[in-house]
N, C-alpha and C positions, 0 to 999 in steps of 0.2 A: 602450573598445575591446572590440569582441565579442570572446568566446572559443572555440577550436574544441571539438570533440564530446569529443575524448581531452583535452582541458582541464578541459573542465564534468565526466566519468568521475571522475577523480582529485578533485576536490571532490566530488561525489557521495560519495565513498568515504573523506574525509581521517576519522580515526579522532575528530577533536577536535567533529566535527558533532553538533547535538543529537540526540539518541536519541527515541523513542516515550516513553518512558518520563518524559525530562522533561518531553516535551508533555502529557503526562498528569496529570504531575502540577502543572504549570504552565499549563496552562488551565481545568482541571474543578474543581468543590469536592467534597467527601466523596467520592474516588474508595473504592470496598471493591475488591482483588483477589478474582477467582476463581479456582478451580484447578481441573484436571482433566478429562479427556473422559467419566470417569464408564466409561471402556470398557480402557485401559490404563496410564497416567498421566501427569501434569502436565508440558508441556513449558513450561521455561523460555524459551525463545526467542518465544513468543507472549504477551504481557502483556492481560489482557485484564477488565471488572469493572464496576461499573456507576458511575454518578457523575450532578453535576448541573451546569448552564452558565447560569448566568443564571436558576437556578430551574427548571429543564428539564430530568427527566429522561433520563438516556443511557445506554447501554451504547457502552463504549469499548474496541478489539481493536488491538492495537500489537503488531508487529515490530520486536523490540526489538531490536540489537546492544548490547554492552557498549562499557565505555568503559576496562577494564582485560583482563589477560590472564585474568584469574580469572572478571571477566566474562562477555568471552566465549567463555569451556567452557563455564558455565553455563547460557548463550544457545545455544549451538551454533554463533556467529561467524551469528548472525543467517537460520540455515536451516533451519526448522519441521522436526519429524518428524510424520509424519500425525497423532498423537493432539492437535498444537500445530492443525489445522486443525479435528478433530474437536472442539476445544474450542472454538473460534472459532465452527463453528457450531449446536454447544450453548446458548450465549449468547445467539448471534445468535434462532436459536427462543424463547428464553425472552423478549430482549426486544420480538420480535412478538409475544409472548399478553399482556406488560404494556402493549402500545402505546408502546416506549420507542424514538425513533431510533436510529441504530447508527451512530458513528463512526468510521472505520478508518485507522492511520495506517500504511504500507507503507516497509518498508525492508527488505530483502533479494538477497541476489543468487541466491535459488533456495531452494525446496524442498532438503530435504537427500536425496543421491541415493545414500546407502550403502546395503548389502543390506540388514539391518536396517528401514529403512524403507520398502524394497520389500513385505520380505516380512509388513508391519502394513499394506498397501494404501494406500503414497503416493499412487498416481494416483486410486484410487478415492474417499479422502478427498477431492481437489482439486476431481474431477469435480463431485462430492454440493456442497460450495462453490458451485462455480457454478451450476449449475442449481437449488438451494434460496434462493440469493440474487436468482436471478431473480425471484421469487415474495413473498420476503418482503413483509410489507401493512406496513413503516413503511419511513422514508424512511432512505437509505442514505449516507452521503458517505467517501468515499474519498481519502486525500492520500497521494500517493508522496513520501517526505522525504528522500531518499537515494538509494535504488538500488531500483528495478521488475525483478528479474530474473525472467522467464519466470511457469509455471505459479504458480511459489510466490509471487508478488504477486498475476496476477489472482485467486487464491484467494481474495483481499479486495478487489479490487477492480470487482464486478461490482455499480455502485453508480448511484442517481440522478445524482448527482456529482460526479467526478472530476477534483483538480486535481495539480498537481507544484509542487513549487519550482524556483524558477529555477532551478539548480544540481542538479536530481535526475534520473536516468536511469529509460527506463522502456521494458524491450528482451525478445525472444523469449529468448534465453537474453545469457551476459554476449559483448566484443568479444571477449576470450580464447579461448572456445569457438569463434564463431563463427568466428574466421577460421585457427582449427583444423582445425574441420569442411569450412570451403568452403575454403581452398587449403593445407588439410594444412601451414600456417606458421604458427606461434604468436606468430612477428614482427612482423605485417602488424596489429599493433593497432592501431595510431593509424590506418589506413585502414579495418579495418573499422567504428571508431568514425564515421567519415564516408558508409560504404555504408547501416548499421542503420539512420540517422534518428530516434537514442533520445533527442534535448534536448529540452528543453521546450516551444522553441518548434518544432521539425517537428511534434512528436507535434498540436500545438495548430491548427497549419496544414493536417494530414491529418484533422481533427476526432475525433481519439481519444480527448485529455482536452476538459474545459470550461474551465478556464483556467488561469493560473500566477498562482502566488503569490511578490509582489515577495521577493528575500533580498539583502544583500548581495555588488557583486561577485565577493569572493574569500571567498562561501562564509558558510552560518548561524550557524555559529560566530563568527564576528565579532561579532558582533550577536542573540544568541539570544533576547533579550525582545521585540525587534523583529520577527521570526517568532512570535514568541507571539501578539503583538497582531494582526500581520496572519493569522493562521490563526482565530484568534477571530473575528474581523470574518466570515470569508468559513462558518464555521461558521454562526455565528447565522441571516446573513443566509439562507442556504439551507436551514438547521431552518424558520424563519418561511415562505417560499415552499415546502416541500413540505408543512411541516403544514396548511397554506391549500386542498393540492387533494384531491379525492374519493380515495379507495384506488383503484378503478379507474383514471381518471385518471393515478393516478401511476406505476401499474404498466405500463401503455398507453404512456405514454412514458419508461421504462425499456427496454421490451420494444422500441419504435423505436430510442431511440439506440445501443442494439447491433448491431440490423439493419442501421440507417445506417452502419454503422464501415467498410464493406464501400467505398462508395463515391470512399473517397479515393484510390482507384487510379488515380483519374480525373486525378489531381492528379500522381500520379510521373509 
């Protein structure tokens, strides 16, 4: 029995869902953490460091939320402060001069939007994000495992690649805001959940990810080694097919499937 939008939300979000963090550490070997932006200091909420898959060098960048309360303070309940970006794409640069892919697993419901991170240049970190990830010359894959909320996913998400899990959301900002914003009622969540078109199969149907990744019904958590295995398959697989084409090439179509994103208008 399919589920509705404000269904697949609340999975997206159930607290007991695997983290970044243990996909990290449950599908890579010798992962080493890295710290810091090198510019003001190390956000916990970005988990990020380099590792191996099969003999294959990687750098891996995770949006972490916790799995306790102590957690997530730690984390910031999973909402990057700019220096958690600026590390990200610290990284990122380092692992285009070693020729190393970049793995990125997305779980957030935004950028954190307190003054604080305003006034460290939230937006401008994000911006630099995107437009440097355009460019990068290794190949890019991106998974949303949770929740895709706004700027602060595509942050990481500007990828040859991009998949969801069945159960992950992947939206302009969360329902709450939005249907705050558009009728001034913070009630009307379970409808804005069905205006936004944040599941995984709309987003898939408007061609804005590449594909989903099977999960259990009611949710990763049921079954977390069985996401392991199927994130690994769909990794490798597309490490092997980008490391195959020319640097131009891969960046050429990069630079299309963004362009192309435009066109699913066609389809509402």
């Amino acid at each position: 029995m399919s589920k509705s939008p404000y269904e697949i939300v609340n999975i997206a979000r159930d607290k007991n869902r695997p983290n970044a963090k243990f996909y990290i550490e449950n599908i890579f070997d010798d992962f080493i953490e890295l710290h810091g932006d090198r510019c003001y200091k190390d956000d916990k909420a970005i988990i990020a460091g380099i590792a191996s898959i099969n003999s294959i060098n990687v750098t891996v960048i995770g949006i972490n939320k916790g799995k306790t309360t102590s957690e997530n303070l730690k984390a910031n309940f999973g909402m990057p402060h700019p220096e958690g970006y600026r590390k990200a794409l610290r990284l990122m640069k380092q692992a285009e001069k070693f020729k190393r892919p970049i793995i990125c697993f997305v779980d957030t419901p935004g950028a954190f939007c307190g003054v604080e991170a305003e006034e460290r240049g939230q937006g401008e970190a994000i911006a630099k994000n995107l437009l440097e990830m355009s460019f990068l010359k290794v190949p890019i894959i991106s998974i949303i495992i949770g929740e895709g909320g706004s700027g602060g996913a595509l942050a990481l998400a500007v990828a040859d690649k991009v998949y969801m899990l069945k159960n992950s959301i992947y939206s302009i900002l969360s329902p709450e805001g939005f249907s705050s914003i558009l009728w001034k009622d913070s009630s009307r969540v379970k409808e804005a959940c069905e205006v936004m078109k944040i599941t995984s199969s709309e987003l898939l149907e408007f061609n804005i990810i590449d594909g989903i990744i099977d999960e259990p019904d009611e949710g990763a958590h049921n079954n977390p080694y069985l996401l392991r295995d199927n994130i690994k398959e769909v990794i490798l697989k597309d490490i092997e097919y980008l490391l195959s084409l020319e640097t131009d090439e891969m960046l050429s179509l990069r630079y299309d499937k963004f362009r192309n994103i435009g066109n699913f208008h066609d389809k509402a």
